[in-house]
PyMOL Python script that loads the backbone (N, CA, C, O; Angstrom):
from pymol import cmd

cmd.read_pdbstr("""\
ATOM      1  N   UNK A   1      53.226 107.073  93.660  1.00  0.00           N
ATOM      2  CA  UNK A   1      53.626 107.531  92.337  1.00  0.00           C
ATOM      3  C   UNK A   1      52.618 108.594  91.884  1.00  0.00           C
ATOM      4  O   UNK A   1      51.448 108.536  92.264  1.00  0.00           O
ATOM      5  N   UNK A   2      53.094 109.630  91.018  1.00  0.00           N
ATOM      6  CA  UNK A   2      52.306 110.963  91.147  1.00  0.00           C
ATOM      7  C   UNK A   2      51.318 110.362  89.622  1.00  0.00           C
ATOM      8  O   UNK A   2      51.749 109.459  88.904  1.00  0.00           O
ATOM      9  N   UNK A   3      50.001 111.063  89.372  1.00  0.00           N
ATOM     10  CA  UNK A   3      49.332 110.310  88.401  1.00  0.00           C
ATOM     11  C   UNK A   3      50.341 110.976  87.324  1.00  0.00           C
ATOM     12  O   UNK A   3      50.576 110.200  86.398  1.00  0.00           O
ATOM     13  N   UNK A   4      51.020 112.273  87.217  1.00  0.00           N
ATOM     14  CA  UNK A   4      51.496 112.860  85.972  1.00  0.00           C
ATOM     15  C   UNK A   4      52.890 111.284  85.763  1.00  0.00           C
ATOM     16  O   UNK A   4      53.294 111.127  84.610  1.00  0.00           O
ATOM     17  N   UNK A   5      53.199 110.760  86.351  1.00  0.00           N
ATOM     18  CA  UNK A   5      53.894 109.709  86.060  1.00  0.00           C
ATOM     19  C   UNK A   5      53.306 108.789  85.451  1.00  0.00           C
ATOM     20  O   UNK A   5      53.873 108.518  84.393  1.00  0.00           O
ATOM     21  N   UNK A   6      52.440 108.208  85.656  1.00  0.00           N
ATOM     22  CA  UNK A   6      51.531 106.752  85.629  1.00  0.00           C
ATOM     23  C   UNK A   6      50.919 107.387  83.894  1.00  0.00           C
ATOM     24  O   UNK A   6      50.836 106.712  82.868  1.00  0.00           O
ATOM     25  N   UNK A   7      50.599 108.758  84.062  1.00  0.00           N
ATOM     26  CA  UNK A   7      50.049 109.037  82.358  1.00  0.00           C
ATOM     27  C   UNK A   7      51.493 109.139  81.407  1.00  0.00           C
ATOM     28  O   UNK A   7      51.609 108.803  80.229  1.00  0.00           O
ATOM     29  N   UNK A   8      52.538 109.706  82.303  1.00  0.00           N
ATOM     30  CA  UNK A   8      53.635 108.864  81.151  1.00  0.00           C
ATOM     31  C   UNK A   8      54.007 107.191  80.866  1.00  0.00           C
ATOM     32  O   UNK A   8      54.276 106.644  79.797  1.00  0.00           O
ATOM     33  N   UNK A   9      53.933 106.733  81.954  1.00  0.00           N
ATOM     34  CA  UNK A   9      54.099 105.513  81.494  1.00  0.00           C
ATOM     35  C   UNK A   9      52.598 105.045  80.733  1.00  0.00           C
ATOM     36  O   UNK A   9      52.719 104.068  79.994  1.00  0.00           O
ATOM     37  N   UNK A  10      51.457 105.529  80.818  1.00  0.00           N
ATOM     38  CA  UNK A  10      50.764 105.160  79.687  1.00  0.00           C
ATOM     39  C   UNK A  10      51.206 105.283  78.172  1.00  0.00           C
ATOM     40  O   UNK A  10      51.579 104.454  77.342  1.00  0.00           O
ATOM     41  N   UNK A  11      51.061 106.322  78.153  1.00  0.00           N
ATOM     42  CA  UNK A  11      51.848 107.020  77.103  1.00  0.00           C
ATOM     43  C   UNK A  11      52.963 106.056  76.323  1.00  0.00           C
ATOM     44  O   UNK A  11      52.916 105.697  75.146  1.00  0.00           O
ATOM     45  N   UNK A  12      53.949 105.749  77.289  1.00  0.00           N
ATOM     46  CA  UNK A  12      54.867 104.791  76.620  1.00  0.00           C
ATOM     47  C   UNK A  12      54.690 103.398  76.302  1.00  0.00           C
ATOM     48  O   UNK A  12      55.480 102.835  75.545  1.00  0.00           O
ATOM     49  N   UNK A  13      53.781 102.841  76.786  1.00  0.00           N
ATOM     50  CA  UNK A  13      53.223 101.690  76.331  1.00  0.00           C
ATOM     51  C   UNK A  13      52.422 101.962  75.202  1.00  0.00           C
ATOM     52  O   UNK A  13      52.414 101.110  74.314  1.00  0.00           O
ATOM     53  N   UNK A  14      51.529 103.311  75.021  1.00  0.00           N
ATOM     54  CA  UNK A  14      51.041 104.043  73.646  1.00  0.00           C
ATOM     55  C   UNK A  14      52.091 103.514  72.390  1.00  0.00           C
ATOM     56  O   UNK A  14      51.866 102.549  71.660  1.00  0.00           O
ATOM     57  N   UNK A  15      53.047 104.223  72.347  1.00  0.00           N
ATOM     58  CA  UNK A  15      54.274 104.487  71.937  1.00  0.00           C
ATOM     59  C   UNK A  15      54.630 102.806  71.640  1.00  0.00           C
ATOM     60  O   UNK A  15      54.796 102.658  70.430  1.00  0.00           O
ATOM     61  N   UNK A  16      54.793 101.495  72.408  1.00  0.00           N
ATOM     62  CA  UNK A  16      55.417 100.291  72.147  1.00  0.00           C
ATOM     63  C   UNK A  16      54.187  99.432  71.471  1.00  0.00           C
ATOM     64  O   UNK A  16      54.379  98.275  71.099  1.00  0.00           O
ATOM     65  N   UNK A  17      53.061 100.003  71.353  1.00  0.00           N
ATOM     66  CA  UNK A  17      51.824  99.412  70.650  1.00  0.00           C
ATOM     67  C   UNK A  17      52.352 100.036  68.738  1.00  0.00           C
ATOM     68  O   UNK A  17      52.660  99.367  67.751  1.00  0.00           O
ATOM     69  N   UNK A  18      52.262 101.274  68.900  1.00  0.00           N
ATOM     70  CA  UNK A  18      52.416 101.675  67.564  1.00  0.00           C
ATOM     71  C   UNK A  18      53.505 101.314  66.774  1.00  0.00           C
ATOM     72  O   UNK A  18      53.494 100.999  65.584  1.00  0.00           O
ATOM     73  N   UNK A  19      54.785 101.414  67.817  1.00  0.00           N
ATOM     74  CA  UNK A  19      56.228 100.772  67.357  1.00  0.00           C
ATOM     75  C   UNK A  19      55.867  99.029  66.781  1.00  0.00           C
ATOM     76  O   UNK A  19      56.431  98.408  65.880  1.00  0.00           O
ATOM     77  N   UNK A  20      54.833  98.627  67.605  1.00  0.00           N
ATOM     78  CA  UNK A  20      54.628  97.107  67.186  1.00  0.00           C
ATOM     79  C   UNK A  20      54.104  97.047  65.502  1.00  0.00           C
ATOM     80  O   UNK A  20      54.556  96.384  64.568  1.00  0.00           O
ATOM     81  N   UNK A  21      52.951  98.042  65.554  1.00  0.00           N
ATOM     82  CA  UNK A  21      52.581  97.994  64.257  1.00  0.00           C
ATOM     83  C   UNK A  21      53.408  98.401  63.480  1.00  0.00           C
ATOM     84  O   UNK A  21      53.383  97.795  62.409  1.00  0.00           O
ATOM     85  N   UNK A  22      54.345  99.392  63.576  1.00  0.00           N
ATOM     86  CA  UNK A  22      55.167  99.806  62.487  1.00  0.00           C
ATOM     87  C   UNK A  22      55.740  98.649  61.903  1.00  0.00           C
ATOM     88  O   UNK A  22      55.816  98.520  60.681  1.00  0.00           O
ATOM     89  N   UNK A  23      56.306  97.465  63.024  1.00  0.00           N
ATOM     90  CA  UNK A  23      57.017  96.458  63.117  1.00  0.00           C
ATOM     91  C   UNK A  23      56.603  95.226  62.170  1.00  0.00           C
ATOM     92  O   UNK A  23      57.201  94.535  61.345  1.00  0.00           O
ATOM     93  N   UNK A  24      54.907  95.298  62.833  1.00  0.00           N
ATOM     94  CA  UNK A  24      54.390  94.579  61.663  1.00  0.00           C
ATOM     95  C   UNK A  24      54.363  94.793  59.838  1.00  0.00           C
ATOM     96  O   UNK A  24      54.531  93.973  58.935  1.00  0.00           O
ATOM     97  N   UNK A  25      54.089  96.201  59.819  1.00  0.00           N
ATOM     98  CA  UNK A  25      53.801  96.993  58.668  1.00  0.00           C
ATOM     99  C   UNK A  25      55.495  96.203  57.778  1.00  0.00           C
ATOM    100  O   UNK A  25      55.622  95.668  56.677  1.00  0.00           O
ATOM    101  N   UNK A  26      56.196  96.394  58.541  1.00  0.00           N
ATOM    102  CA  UNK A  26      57.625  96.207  57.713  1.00  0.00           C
ATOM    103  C   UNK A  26      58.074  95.159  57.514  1.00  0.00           C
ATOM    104  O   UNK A  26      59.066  95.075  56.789  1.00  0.00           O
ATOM    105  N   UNK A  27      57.569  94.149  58.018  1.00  0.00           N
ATOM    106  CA  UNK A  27      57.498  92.543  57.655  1.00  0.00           C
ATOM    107  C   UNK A  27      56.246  92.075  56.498  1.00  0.00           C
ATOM    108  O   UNK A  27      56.490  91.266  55.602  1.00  0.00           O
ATOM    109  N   UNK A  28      55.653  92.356  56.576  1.00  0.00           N
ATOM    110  CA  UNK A  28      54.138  92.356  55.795  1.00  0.00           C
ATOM    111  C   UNK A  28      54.443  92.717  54.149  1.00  0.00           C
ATOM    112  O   UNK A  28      55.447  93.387  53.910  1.00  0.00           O
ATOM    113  N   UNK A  29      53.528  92.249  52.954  1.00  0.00           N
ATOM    114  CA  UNK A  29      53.897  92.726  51.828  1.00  0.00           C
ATOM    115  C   UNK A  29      52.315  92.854  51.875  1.00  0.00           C
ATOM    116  O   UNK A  29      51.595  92.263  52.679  1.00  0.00           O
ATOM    117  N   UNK A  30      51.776  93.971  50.598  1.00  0.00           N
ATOM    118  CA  UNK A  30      50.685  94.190  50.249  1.00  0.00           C
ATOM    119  C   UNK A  30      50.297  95.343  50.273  1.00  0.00           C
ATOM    120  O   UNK A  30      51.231  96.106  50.521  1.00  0.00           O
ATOM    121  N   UNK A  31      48.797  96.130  50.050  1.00  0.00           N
ATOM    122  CA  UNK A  31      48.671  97.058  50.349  1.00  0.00           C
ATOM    123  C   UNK A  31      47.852  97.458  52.092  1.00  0.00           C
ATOM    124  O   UNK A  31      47.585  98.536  52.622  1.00  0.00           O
ATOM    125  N   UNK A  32      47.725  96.485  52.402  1.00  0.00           N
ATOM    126  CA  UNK A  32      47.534  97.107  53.778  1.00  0.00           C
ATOM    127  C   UNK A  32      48.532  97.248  54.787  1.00  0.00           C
ATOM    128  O   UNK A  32      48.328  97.587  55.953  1.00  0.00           O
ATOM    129  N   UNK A  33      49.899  96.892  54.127  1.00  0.00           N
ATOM    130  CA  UNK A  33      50.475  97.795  55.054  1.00  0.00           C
ATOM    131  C   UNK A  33      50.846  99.111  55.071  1.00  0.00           C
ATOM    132  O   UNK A  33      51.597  99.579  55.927  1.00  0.00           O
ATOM    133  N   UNK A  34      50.552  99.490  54.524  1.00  0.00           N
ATOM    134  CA  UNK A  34      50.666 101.376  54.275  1.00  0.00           C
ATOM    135  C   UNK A  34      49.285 101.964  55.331  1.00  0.00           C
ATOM    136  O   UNK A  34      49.162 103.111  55.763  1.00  0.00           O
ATOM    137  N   UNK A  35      48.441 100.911  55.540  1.00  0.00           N
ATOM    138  CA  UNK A  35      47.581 101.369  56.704  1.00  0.00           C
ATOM    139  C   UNK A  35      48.372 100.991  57.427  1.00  0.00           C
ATOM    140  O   UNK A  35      49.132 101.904  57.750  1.00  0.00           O
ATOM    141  N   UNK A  36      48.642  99.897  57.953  1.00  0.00           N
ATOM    142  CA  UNK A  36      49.439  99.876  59.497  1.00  0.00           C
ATOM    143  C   UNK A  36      50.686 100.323  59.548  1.00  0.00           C
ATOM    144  O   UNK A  36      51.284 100.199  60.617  1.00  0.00           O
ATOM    145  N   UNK A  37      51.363 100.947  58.399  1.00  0.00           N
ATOM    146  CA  UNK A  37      52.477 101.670  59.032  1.00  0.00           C
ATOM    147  C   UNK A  37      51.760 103.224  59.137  1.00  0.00           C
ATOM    148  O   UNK A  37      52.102 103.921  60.092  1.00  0.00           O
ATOM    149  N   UNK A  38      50.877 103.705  58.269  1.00  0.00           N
ATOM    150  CA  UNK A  38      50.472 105.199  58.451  1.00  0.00           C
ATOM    151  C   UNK A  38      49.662 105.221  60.241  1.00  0.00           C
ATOM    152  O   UNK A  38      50.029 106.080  61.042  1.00  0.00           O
ATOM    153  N   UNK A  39      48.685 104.273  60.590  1.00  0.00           N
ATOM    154  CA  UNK A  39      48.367 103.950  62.150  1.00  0.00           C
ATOM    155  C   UNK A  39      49.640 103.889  62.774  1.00  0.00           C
ATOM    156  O   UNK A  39      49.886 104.819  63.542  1.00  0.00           O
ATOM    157  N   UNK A  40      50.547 102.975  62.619  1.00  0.00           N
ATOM    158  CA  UNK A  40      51.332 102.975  63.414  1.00  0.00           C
ATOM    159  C   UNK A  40      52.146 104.235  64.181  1.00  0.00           C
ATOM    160  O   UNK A  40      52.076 104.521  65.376  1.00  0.00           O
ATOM    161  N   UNK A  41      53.022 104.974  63.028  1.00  0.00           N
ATOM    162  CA  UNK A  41      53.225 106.389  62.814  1.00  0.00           C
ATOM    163  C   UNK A  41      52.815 107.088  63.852  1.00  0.00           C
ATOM    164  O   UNK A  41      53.400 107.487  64.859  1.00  0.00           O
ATOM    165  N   UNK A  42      51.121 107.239  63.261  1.00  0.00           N
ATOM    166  CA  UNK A  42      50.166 108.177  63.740  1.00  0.00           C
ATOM    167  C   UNK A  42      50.200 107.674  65.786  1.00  0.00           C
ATOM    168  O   UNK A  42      50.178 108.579  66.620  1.00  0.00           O
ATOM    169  N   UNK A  43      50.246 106.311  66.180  1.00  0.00           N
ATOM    170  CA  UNK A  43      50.291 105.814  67.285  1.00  0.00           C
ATOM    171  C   UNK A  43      51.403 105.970  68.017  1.00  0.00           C
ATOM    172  O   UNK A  43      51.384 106.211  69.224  1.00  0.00           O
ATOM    173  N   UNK A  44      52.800 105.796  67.082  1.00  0.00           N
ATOM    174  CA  UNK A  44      54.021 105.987  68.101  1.00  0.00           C
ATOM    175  C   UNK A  44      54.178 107.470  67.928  1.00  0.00           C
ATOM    176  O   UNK A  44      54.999 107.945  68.713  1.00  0.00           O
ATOM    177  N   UNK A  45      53.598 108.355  67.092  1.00  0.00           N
ATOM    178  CA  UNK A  45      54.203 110.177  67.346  1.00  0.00           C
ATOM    179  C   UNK A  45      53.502 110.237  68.658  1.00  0.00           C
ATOM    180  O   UNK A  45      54.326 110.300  69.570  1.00  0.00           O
ATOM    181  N   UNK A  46      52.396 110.240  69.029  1.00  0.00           N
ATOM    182  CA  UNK A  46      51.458 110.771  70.128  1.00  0.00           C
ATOM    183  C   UNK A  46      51.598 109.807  71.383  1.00  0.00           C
ATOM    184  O   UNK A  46      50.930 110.126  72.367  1.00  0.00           O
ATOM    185  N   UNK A  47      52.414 108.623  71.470  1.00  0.00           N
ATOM    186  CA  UNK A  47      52.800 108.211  72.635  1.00  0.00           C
ATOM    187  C   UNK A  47      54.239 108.581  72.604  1.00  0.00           C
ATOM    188  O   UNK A  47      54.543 108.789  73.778  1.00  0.00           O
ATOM    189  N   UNK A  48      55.225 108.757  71.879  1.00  0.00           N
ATOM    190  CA  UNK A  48      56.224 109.491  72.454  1.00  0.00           C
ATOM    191  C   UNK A  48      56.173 111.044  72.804  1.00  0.00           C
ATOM    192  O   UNK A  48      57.022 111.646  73.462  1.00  0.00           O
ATOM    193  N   UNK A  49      54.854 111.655  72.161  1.00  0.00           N
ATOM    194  CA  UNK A  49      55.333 113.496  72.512  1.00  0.00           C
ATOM    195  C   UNK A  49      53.634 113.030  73.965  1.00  0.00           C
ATOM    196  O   UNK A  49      53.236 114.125  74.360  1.00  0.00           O
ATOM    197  N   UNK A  50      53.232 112.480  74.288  1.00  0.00           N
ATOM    198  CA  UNK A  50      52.597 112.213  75.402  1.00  0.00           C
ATOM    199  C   UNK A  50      53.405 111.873  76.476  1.00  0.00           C
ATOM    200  O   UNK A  50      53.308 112.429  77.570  1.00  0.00           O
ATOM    201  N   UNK A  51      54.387 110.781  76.167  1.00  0.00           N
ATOM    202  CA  UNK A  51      55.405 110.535  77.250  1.00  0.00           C
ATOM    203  C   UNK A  51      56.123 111.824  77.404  1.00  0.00           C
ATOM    204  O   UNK A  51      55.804 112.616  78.290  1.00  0.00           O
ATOM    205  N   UNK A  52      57.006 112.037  76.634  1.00  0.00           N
ATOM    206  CA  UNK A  52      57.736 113.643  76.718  1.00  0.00           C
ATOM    207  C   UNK A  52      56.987 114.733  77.292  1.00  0.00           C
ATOM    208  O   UNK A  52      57.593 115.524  78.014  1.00  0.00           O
ATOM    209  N   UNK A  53      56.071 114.848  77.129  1.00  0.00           N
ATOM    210  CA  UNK A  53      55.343 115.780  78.103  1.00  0.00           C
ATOM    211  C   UNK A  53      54.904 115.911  79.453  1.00  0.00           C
ATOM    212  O   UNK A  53      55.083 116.889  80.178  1.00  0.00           O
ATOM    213  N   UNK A  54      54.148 114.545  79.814  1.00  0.00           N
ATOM    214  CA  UNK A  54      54.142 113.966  80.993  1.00  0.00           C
ATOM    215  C   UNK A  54      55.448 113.947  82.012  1.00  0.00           C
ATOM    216  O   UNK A  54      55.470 114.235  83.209  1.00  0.00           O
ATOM    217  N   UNK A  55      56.332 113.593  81.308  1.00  0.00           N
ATOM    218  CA  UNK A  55      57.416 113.210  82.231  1.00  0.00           C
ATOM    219  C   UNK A  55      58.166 114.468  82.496  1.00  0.00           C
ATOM    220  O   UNK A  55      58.778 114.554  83.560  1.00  0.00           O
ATOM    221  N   UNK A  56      58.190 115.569  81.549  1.00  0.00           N
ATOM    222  CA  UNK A  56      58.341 116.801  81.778  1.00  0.00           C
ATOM    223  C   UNK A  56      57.914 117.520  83.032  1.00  0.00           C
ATOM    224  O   UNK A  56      58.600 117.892  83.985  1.00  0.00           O
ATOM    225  N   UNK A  57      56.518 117.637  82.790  1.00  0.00           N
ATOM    226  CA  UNK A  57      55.943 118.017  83.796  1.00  0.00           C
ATOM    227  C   UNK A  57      55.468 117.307  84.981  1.00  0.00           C
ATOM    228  O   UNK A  57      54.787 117.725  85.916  1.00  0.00           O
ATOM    229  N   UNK A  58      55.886 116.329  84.792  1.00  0.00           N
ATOM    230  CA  UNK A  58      56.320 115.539  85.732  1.00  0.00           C
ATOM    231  C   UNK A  58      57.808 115.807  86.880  1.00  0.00           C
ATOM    232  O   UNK A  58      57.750 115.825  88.109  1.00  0.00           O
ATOM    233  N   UNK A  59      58.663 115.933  86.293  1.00  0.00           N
ATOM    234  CA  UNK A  59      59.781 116.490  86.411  1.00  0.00           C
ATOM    235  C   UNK A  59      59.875 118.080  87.097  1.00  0.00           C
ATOM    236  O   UNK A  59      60.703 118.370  87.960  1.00  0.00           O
ATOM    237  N   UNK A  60      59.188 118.732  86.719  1.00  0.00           N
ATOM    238  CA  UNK A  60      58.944 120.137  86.998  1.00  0.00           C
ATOM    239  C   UNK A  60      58.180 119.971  88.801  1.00  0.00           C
ATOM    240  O   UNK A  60      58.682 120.400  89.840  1.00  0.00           O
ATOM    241  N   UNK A  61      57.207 119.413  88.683  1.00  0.00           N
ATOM    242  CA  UNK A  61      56.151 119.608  89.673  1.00  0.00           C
ATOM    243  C   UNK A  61      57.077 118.752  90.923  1.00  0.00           C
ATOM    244  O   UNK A  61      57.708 119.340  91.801  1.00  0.00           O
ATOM    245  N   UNK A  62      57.001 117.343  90.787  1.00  0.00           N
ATOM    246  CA  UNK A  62      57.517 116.505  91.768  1.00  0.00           C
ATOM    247  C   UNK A  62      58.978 116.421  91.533  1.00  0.00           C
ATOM    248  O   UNK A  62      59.351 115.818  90.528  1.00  0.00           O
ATOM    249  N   UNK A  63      59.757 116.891  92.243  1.00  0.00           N
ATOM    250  CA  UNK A  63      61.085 117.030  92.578  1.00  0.00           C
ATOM    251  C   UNK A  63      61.980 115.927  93.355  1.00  0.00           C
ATOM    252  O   UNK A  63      63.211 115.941  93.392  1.00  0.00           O
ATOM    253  N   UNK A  64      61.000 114.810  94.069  1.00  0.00           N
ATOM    254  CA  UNK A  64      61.248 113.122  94.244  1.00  0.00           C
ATOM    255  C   UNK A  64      61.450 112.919  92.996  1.00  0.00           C
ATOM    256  O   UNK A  64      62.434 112.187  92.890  1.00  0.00           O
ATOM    257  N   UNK A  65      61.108 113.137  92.195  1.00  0.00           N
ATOM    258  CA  UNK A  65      60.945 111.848  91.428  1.00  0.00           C
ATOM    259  C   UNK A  65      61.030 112.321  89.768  1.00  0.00           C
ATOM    260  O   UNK A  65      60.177 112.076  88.915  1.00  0.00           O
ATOM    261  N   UNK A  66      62.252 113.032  89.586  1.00  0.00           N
ATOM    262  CA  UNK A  66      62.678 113.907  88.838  1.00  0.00           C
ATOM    263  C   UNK A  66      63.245 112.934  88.089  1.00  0.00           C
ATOM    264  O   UNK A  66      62.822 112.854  86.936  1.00  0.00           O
ATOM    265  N   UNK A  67      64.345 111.934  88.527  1.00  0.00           N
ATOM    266  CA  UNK A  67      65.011 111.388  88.198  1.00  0.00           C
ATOM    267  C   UNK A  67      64.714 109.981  87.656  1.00  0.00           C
ATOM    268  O   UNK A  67      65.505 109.419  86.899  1.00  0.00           O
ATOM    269  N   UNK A  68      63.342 109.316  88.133  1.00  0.00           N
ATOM    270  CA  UNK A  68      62.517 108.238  87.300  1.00  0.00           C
ATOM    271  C   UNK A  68      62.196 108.938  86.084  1.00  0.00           C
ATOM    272  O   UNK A  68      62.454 108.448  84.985  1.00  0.00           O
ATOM    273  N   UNK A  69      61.410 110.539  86.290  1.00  0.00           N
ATOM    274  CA  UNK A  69      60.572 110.772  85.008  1.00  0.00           C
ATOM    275  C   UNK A  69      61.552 111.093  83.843  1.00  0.00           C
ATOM    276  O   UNK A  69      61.293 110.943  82.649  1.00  0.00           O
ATOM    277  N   UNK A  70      62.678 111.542  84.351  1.00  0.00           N
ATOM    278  CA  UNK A  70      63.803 111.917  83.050  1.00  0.00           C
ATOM    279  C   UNK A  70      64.611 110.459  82.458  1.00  0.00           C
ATOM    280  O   UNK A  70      65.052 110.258  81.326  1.00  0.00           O
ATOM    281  N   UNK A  71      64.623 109.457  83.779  1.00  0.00           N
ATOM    282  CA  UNK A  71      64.567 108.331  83.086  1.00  0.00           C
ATOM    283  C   UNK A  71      63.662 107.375  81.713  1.00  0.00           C
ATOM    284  O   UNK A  71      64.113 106.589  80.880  1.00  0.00           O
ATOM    285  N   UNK A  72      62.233 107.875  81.959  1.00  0.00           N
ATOM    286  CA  UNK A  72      61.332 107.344  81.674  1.00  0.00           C
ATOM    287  C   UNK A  72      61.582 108.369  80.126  1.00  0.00           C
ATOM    288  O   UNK A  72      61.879 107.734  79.115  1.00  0.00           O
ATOM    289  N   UNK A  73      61.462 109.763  80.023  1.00  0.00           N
ATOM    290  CA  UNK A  73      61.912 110.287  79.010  1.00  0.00           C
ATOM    291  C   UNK A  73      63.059 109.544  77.986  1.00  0.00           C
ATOM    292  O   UNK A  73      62.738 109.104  76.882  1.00  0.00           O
ATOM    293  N   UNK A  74      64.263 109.483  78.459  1.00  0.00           N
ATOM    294  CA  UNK A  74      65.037 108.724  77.909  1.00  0.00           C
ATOM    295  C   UNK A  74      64.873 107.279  77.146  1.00  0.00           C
ATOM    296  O   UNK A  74      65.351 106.818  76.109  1.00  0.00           O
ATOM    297  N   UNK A  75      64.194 106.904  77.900  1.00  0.00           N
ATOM    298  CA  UNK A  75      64.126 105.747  77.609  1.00  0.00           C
ATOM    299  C   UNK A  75      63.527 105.389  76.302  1.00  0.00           C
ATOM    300  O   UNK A  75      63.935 104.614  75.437  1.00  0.00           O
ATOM    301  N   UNK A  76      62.025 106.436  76.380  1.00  0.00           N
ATOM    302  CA  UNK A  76      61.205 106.503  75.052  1.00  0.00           C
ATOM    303  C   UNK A  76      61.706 107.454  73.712  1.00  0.00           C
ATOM    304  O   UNK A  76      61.306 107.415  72.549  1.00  0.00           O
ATOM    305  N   UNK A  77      62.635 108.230  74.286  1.00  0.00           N
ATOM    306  CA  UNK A  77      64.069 108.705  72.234  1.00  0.00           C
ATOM    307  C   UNK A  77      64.566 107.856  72.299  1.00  0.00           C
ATOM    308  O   UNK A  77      64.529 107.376  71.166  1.00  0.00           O
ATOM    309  N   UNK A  78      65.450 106.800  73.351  1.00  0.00           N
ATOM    310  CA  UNK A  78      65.711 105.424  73.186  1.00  0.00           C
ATOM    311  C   UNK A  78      64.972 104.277  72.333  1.00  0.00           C
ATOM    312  O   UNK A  78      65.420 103.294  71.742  1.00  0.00           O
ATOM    313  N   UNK A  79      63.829 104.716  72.475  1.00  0.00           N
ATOM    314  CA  UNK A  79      62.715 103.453  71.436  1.00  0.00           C
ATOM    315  C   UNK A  79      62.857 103.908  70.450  1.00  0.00           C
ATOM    316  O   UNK A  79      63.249 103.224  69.505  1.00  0.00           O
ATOM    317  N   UNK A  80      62.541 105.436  70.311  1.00  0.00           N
ATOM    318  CA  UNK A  80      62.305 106.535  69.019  1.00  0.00           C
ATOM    319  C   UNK A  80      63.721 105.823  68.030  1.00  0.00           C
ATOM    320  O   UNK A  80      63.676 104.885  67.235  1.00  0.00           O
ATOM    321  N   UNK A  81      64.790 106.586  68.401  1.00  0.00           N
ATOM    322  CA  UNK A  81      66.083 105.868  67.822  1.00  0.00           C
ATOM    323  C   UNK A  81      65.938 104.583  67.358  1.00  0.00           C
ATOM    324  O   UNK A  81      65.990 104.394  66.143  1.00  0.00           O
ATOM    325  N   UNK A  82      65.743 103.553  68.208  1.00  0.00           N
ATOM    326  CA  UNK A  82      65.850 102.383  67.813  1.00  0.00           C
ATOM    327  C   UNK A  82      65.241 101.931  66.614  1.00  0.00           C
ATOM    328  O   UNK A  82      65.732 101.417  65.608  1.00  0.00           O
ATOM    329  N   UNK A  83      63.619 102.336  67.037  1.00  0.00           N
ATOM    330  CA  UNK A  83      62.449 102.727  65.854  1.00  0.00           C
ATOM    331  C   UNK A  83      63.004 102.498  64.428  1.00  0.00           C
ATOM    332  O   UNK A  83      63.031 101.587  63.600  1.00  0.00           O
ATOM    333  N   UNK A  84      63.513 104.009  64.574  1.00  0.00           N
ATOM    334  CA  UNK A  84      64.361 104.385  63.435  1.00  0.00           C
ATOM    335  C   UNK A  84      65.164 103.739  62.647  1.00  0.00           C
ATOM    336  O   UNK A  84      65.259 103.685  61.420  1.00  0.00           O
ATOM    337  N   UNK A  85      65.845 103.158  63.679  1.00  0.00           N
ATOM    338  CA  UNK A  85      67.345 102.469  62.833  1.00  0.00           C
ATOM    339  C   UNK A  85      66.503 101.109  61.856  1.00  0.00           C
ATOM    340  O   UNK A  85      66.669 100.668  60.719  1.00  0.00           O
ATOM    341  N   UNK A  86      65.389 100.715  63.200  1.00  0.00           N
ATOM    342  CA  UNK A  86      64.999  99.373  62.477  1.00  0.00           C
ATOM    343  C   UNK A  86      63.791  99.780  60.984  1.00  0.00           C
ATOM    344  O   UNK A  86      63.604  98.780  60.291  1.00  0.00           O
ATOM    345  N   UNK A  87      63.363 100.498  60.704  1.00  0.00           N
ATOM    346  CA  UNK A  87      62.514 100.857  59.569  1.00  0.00           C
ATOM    347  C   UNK A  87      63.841 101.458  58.843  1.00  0.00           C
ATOM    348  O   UNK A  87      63.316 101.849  57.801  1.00  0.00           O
ATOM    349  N   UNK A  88      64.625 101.645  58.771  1.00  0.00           N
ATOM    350  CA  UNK A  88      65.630 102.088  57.765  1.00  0.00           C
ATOM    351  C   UNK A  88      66.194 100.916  57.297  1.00  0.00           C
ATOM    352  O   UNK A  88      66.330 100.738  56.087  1.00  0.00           O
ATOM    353  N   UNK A  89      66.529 100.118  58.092  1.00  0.00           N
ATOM    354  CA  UNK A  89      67.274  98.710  57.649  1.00  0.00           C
ATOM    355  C   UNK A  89      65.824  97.431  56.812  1.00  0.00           C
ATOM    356  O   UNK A  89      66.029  96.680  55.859  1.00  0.00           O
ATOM    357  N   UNK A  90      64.870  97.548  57.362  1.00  0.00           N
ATOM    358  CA  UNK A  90      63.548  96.634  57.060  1.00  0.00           C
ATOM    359  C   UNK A  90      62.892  97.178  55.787  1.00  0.00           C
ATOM    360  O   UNK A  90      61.869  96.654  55.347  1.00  0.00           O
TER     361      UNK A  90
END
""", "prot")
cmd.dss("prot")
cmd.show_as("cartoon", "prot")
cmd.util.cbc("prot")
cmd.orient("prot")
């Protein structure tokens, strides 16, 4: 597996840490959650545009394995979306 892969899948576990806190933030009453949703935020933007990048150029360089990294892309606007829907409804 090429490392530009392995730093996207870091990346996306980045990304399911911050989604957690958001998660927390929106169950929680008080004022500290406006810290863990502003961390959170700040944690899932830079593991999804880390994954998106990685897997990009990932995609570009290794031509095996084009089709995991555009998977792996997907997958994380897949969280993004989901993200979304669930802080709109919470």
């Amino acid at each position: 597996m090429p490392w530009t892969l392995r730093f996207a899948i870091g990346s996306l576990f980045v990304f399911v840490i911050g989604a957690v806190m958001i998660a927390s933030a929106c169950m929680s009453t008080g004022w500290e959650t406006l810290g863990w949703f502003a961390w959170g935020s700040l944690t899932a933007r830079a593991g999804l545009i880390g994954t998106a990048l990685w897997a990009m150029l990932s995609a570009l360089i290794h031509q095996g394995w084009r089709r995991f990294s555009l998977a792996l892309m997907s997958a994380s606007v897949f969280l993004f979306l989901v993200l979304l829907i669930f802080a709109k409804f919470a």
